[in-house]
CHARMM-style PDB file with segment names, atoms N, HN, CA, C and O in Angstrom:
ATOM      1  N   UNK     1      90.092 115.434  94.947  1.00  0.00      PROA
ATOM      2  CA  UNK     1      89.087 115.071  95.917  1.00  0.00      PROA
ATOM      3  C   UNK     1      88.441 116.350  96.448  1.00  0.00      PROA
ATOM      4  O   UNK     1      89.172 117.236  96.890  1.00  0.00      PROA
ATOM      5  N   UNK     2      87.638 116.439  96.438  1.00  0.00      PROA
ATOM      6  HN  UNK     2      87.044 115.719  96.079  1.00  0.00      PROA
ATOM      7  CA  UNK     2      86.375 117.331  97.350  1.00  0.00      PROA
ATOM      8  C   UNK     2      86.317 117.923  98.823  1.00  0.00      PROA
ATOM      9  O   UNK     2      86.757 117.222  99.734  1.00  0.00      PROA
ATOM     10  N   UNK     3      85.898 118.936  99.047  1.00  0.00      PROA
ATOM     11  HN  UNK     3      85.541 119.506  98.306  1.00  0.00      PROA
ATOM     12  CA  UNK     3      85.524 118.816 100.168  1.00  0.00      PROA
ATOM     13  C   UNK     3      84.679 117.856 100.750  1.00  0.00      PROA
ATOM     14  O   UNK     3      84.946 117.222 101.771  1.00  0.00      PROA
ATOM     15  N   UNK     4      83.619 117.759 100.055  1.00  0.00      PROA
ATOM     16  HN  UNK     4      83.402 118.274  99.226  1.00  0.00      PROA
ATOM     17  CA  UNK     4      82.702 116.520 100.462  1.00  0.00      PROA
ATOM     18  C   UNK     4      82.829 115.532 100.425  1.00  0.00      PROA
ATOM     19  O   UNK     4      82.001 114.886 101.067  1.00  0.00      PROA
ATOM     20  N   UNK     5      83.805 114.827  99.753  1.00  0.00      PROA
ATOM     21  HN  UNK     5      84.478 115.352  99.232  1.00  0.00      PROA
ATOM     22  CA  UNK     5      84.811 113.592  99.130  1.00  0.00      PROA
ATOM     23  C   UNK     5      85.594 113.269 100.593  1.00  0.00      PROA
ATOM     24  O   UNK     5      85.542 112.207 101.213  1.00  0.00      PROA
ATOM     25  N   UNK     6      86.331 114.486 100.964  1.00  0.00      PROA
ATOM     26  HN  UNK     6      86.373 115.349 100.460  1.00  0.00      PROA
ATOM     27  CA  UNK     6      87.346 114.206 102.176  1.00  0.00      PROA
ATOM     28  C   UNK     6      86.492 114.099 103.564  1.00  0.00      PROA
ATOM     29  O   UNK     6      86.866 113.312 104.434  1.00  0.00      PROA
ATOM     30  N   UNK     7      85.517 114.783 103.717  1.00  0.00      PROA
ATOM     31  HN  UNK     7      85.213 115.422 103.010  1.00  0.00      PROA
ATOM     32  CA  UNK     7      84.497 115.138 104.815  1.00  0.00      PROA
ATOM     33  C   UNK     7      83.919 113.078 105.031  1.00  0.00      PROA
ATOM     34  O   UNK     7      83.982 112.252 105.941  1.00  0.00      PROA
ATOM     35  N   UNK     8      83.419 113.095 103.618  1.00  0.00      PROA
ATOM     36  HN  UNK     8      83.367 113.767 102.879  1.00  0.00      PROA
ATOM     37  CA  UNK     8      82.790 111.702 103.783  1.00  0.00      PROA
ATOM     38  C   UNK     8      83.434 110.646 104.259  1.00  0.00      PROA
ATOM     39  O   UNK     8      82.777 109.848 104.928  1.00  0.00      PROA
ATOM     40  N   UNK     9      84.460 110.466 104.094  1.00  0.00      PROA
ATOM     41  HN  UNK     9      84.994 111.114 103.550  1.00  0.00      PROA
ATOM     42  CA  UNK     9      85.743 109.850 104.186  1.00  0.00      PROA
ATOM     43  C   UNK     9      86.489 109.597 105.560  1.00  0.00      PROA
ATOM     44  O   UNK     9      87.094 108.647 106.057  1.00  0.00      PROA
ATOM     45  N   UNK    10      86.157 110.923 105.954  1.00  0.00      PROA
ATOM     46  HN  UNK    10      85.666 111.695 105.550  1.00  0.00      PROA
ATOM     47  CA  UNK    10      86.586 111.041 107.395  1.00  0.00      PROA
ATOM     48  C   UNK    10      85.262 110.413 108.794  1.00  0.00      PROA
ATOM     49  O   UNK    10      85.267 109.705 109.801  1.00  0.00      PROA
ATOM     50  N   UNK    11      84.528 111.038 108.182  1.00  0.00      PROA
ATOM     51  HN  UNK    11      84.524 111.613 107.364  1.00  0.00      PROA
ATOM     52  CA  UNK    11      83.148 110.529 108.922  1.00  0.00      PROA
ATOM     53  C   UNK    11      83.215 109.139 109.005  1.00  0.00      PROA
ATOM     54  O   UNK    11      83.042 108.589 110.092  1.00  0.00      PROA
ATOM     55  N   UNK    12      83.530 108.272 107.626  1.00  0.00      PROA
ATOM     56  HN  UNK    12      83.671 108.719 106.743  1.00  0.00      PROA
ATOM     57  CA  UNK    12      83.266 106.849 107.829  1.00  0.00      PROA
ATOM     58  C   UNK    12      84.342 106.388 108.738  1.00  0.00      PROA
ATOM     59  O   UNK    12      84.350 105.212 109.100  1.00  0.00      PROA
ATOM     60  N   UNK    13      85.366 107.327 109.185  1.00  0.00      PROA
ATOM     61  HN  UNK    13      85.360 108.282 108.891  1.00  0.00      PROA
ATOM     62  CA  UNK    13      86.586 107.144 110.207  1.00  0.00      PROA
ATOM     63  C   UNK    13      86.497 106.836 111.089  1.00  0.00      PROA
ATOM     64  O   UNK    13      87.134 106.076 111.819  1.00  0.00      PROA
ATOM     65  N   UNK    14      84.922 107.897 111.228  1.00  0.00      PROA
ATOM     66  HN  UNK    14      84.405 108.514 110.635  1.00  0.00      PROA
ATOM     67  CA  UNK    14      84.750 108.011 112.657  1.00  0.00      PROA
ATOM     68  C   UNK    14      84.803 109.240 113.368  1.00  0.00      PROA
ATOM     69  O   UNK    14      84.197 109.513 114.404  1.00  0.00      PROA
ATOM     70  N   UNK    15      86.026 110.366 112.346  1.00  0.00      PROA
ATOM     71  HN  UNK    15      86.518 110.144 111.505  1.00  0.00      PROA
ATOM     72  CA  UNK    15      85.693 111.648 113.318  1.00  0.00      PROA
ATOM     73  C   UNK    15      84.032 112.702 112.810  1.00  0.00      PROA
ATOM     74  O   UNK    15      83.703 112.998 111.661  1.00  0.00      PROA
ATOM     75  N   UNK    16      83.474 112.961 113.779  1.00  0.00      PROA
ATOM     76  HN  UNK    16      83.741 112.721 114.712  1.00  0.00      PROA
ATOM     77  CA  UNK    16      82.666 113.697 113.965  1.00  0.00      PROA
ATOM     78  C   UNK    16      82.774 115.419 114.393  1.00  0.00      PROA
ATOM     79  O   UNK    16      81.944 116.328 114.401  1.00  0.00      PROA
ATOM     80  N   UNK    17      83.759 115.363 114.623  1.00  0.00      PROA
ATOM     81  HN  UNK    17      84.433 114.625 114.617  1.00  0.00      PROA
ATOM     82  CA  UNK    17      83.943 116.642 114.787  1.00  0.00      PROA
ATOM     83  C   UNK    17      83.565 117.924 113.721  1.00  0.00      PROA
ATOM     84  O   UNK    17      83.364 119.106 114.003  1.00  0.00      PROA
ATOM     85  N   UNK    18      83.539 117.104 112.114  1.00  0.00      PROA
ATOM     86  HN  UNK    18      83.702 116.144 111.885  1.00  0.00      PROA
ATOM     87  CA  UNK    18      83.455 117.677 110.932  1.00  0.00      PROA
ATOM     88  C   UNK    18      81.829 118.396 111.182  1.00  0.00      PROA
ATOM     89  O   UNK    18      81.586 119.602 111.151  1.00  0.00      PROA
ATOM     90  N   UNK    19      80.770 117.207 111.447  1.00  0.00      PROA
ATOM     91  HN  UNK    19      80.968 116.227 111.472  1.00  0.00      PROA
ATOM     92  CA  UNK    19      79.718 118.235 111.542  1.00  0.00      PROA
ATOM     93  C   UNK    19      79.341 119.160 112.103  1.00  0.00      PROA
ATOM     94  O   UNK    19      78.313 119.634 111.618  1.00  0.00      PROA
ATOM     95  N   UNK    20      79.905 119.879 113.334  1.00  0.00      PROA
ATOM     96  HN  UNK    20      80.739 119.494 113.728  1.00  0.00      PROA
ATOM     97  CA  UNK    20      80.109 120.319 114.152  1.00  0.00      PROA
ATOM     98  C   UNK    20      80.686 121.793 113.384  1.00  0.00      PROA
ATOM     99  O   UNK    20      80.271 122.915 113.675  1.00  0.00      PROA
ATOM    100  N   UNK    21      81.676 121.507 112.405  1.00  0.00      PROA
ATOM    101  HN  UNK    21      82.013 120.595 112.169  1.00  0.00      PROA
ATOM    102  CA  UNK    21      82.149 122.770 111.958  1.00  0.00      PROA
ATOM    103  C   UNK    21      81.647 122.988 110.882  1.00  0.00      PROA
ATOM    104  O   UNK    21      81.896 124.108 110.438  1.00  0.00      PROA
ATOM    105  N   UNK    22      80.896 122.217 110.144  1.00  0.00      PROA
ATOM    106  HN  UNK    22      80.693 121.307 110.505  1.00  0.00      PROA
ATOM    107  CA  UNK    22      79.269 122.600 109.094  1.00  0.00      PROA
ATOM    108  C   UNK    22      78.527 123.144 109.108  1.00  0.00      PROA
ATOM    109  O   UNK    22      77.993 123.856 108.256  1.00  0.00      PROA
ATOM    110  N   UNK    23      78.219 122.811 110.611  1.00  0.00      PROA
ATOM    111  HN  UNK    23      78.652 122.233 111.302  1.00  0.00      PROA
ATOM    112  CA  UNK    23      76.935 123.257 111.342  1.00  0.00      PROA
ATOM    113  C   UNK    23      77.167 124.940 111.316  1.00  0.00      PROA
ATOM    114  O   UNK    23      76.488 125.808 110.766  1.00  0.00      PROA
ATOM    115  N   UNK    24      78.620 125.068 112.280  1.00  0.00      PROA
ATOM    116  HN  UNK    24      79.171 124.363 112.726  1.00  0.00      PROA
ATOM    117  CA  UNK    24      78.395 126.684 112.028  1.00  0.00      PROA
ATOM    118  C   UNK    24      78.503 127.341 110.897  1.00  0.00      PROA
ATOM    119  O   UNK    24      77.918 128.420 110.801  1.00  0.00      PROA
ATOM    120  N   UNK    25      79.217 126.869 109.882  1.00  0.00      PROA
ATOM    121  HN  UNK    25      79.692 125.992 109.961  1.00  0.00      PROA
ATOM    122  CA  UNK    25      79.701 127.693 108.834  1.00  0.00      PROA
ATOM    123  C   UNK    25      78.003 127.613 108.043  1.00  0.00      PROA
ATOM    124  O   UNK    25      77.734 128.677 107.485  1.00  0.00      PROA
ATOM    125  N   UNK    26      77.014 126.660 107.948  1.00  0.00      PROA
ATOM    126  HN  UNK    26      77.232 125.797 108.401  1.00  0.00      PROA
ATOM    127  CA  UNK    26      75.524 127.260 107.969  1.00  0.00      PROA
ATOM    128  C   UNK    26      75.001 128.334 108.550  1.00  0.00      PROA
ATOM    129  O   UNK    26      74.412 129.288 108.040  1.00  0.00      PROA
ATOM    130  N   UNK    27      75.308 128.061 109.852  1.00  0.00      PROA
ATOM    131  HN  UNK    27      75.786 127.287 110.266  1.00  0.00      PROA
ATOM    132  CA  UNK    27      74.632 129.379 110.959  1.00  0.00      PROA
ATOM    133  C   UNK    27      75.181 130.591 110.604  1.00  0.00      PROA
ATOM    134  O   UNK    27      74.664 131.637 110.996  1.00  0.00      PROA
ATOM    135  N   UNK    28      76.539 130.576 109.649  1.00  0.00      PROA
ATOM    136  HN  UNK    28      76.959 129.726 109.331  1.00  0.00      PROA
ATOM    137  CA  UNK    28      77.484 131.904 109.645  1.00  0.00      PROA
ATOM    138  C   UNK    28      76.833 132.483 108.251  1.00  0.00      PROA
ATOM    139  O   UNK    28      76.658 133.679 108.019  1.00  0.00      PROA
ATOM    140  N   UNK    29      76.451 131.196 107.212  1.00  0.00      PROA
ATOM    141  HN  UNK    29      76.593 130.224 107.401  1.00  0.00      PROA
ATOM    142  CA  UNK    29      75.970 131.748 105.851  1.00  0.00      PROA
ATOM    143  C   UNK    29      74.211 132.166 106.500  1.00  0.00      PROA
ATOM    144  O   UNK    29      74.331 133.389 106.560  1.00  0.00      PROA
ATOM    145  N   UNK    30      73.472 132.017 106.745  1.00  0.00      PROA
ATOM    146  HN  UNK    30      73.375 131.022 106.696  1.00  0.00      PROA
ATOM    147  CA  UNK    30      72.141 132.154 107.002  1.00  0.00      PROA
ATOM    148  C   UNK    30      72.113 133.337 107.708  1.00  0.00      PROA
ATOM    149  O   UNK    30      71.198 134.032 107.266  1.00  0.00      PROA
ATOM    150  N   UNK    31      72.772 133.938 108.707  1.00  0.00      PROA
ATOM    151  HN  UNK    31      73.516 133.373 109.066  1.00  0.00      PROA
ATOM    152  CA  UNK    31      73.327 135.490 109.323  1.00  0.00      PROA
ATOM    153  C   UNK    31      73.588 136.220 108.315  1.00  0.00      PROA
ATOM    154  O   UNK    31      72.896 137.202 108.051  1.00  0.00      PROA
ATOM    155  N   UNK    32      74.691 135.834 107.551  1.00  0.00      PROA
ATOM    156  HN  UNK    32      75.253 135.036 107.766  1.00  0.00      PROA
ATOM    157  CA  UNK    32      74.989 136.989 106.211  1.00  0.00      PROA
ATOM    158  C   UNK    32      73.670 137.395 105.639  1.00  0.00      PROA
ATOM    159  O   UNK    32      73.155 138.508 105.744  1.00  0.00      PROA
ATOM    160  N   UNK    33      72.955 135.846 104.723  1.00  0.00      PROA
ATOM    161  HN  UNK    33      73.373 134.941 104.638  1.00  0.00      PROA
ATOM    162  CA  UNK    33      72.128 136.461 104.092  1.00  0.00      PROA
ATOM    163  C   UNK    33      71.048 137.206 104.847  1.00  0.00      PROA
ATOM    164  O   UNK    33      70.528 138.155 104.259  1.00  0.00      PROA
ATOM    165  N   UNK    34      70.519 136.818 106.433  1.00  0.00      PROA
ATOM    166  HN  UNK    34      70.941 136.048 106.911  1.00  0.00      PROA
ATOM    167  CA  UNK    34      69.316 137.561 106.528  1.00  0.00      PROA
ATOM    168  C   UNK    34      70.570 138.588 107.152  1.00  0.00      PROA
ATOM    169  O   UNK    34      71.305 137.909 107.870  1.00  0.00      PROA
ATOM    170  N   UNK    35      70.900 139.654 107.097  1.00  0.00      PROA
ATOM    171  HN  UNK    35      70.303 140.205 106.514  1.00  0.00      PROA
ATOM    172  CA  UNK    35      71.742 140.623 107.065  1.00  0.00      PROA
ATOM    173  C   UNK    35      72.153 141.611 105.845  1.00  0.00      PROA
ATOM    174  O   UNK    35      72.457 142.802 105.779  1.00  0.00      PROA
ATOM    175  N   UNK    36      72.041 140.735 105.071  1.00  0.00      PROA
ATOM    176  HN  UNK    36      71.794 139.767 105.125  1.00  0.00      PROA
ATOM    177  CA  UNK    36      72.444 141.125 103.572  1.00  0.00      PROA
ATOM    178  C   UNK    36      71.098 141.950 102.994  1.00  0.00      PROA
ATOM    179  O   UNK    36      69.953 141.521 103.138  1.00  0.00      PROA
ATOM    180  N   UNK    37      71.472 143.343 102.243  1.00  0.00      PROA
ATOM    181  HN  UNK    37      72.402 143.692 102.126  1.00  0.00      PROA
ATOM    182  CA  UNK    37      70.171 144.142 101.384  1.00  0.00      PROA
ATOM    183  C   UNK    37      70.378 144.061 100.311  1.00  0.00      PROA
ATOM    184  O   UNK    37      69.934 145.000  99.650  1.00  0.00      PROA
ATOM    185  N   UNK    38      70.959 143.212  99.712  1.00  0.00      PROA
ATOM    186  HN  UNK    38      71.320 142.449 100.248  1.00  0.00      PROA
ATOM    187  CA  UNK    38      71.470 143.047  98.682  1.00  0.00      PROA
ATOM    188  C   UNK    38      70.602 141.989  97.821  1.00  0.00      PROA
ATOM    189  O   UNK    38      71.320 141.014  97.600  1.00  0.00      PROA
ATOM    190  N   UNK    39      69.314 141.828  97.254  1.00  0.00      PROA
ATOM    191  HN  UNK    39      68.730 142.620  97.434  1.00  0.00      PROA
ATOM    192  CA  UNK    39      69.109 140.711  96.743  1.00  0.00      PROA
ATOM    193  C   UNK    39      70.146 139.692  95.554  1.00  0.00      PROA
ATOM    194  O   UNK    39      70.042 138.466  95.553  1.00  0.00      PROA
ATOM    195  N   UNK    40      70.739 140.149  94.968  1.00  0.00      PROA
ATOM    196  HN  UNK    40      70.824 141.146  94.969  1.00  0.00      PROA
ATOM    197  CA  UNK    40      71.793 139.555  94.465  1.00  0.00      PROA
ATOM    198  C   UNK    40      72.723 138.587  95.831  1.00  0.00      PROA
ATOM    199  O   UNK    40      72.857 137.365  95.889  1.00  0.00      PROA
ATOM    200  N   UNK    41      73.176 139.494  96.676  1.00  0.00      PROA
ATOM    201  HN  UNK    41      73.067 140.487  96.629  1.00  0.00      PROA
ATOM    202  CA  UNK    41      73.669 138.473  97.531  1.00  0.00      PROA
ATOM    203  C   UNK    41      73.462 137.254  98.406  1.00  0.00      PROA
ATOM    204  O   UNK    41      74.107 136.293  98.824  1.00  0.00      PROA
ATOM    205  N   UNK    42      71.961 137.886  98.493  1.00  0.00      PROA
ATOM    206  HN  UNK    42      71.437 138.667  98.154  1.00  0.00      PROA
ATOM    207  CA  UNK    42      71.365 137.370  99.471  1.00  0.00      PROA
ATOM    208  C   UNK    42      70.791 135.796  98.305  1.00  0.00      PROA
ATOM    209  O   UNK    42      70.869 134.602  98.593  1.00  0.00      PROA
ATOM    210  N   UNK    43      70.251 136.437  97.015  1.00  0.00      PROA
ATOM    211  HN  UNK    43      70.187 137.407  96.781  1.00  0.00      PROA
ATOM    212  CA  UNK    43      70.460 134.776  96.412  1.00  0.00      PROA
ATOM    213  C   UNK    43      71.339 133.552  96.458  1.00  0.00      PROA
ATOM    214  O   UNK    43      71.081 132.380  96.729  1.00  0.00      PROA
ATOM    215  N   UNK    44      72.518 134.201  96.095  1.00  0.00      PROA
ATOM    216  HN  UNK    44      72.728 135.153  95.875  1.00  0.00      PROA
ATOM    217  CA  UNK    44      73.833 133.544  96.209  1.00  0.00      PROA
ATOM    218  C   UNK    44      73.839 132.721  97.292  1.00  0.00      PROA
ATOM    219  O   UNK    44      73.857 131.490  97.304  1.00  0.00      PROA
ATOM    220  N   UNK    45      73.820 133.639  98.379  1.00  0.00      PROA
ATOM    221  HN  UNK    45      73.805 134.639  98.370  1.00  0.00      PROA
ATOM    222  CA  UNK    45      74.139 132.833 100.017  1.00  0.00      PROA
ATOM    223  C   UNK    45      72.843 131.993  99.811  1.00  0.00      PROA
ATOM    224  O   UNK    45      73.027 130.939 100.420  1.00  0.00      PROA
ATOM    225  N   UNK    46      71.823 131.990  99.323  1.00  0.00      PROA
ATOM    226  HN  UNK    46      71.674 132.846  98.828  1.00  0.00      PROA
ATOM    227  CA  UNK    46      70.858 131.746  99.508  1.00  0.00      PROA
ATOM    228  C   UNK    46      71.204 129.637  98.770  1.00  0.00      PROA
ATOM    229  O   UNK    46      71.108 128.475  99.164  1.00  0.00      PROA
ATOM    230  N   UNK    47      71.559 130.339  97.700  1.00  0.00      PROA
ATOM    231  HN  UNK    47      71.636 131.283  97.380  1.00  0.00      PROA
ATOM    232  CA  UNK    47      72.318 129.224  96.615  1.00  0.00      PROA
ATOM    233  C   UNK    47      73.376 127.846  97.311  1.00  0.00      PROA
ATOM    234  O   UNK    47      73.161 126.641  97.442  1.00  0.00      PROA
ATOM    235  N   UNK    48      74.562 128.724  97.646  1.00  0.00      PROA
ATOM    236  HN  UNK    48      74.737 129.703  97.540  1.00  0.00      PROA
ATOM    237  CA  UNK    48      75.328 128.234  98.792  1.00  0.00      PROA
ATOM    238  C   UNK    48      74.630 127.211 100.103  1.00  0.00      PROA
ATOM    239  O   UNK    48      74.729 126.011 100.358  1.00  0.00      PROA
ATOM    240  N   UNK    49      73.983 128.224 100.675  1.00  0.00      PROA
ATOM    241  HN  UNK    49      73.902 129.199 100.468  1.00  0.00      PROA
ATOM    242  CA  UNK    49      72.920 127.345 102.094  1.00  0.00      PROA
ATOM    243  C   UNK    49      72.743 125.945 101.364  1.00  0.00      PROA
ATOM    244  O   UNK    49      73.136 124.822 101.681  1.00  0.00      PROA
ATOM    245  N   UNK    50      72.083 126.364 100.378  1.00  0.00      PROA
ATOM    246  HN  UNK    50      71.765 127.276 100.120  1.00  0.00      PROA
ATOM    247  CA  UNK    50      71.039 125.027 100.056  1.00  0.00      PROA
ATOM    248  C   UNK    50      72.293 123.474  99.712  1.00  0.00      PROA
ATOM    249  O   UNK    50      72.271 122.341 100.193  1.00  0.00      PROA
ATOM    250  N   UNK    51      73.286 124.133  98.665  1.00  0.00      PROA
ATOM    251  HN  UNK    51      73.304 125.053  98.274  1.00  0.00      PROA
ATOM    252  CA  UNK    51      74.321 123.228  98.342  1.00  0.00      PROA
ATOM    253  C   UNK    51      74.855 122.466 100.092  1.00  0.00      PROA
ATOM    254  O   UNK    51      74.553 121.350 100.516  1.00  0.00      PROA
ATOM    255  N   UNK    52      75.424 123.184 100.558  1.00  0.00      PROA
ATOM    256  HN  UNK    52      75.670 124.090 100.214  1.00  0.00      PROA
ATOM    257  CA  UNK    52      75.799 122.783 102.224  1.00  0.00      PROA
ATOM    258  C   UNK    52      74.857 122.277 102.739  1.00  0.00      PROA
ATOM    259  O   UNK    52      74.986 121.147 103.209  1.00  0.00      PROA
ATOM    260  N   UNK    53      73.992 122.752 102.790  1.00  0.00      PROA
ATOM    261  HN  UNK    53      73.888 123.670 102.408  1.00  0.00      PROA
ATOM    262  CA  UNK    53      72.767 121.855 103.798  1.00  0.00      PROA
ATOM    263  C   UNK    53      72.475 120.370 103.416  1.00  0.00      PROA
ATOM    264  O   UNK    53      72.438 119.401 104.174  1.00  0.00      PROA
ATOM    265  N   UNK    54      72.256 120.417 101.925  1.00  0.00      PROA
ATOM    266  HN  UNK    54      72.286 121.204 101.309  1.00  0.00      PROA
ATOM    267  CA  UNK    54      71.981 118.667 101.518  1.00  0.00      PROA
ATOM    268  C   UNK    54      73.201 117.872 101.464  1.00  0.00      PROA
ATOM    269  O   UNK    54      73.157 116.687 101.135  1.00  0.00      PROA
ATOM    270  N   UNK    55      74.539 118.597 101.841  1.00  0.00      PROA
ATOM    271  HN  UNK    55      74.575 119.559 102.109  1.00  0.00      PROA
ATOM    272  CA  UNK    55      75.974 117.689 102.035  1.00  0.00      PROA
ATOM    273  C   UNK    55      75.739 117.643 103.179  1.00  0.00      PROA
ATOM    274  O   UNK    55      75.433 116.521 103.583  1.00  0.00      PROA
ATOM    275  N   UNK    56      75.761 118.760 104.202  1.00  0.00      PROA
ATOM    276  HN  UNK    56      76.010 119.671 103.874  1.00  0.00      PROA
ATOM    277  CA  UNK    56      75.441 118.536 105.818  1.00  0.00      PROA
ATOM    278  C   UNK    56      74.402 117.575 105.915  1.00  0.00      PROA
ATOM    279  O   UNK    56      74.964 116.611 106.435  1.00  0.00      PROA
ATOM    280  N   UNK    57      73.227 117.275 105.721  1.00  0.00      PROA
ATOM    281  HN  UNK    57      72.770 118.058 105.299  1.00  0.00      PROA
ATOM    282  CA  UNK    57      71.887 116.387 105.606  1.00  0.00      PROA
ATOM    283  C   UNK    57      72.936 114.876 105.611  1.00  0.00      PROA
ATOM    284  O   UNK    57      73.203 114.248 106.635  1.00  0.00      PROA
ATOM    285  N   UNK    58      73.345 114.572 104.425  1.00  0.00      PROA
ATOM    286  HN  UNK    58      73.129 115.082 103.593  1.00  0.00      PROA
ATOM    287  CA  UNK    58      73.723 113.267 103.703  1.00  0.00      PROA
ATOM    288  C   UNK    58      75.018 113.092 104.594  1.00  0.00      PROA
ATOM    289  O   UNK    58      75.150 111.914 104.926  1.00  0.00      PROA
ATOM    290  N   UNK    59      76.193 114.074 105.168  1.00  0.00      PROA
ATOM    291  HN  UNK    59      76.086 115.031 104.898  1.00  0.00      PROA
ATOM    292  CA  UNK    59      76.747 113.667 106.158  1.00  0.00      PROA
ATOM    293  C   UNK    59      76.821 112.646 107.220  1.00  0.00      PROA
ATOM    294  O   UNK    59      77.523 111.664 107.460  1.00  0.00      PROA
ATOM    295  N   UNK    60      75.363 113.540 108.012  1.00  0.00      PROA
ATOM    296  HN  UNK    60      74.793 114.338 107.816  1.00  0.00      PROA
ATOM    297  CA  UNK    60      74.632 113.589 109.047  1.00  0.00      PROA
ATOM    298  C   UNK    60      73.936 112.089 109.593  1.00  0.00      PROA
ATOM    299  O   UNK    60      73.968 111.532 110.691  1.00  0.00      PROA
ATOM    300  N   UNK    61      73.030 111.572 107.727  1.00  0.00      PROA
ATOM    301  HN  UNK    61      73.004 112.025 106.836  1.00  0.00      PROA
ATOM    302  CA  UNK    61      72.777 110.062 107.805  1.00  0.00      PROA
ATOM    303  C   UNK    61      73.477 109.457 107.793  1.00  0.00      PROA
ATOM    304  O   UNK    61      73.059 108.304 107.683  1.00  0.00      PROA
ATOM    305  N   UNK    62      74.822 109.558 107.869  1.00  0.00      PROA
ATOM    306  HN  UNK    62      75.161 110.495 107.959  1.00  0.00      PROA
ATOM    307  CA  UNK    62      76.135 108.737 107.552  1.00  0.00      PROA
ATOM    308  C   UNK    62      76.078 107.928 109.364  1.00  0.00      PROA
ATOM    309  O   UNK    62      75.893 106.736 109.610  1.00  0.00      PROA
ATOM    310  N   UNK    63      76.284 108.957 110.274  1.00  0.00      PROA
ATOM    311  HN  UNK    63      76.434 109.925 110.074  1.00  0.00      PROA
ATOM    312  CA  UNK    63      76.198 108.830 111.490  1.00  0.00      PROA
ATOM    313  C   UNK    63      75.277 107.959 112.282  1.00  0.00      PROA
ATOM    314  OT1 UNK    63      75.332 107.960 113.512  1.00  0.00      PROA
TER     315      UNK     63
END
């Protein structure tokens, strides 16, 4: 099972607390990359964001 598998799962539970700790670990990847001089890295995180954000998104409508 998934992170997103277990996340979904839990949400339909009822706890909410999960988006809450999504939310930052976005705010924590989006700091790196605009921080990052690295264009290689900064893709990656860039890569990452996008994957998290449309699980955070589809979470989110769950609610």
């Amino acid at each position: 099972m998934t992170r997103f598998e277990r996340d979904y799962n839990d949400i339909l539970n009822g706890e909410t607390w999960i988006l809450r700790k999504r939310k930052e670990e976005l705010e924590q990847i989006e700091a790196k990359g605009r921080a990052s001089r690295n264009g290689f890295i900064t893709q990656c995180l860039a890569q990452q964001y996008r994957k998290l954000k449309a699980e955070y998104d589809e979470l989110d409508a769950l609610i």
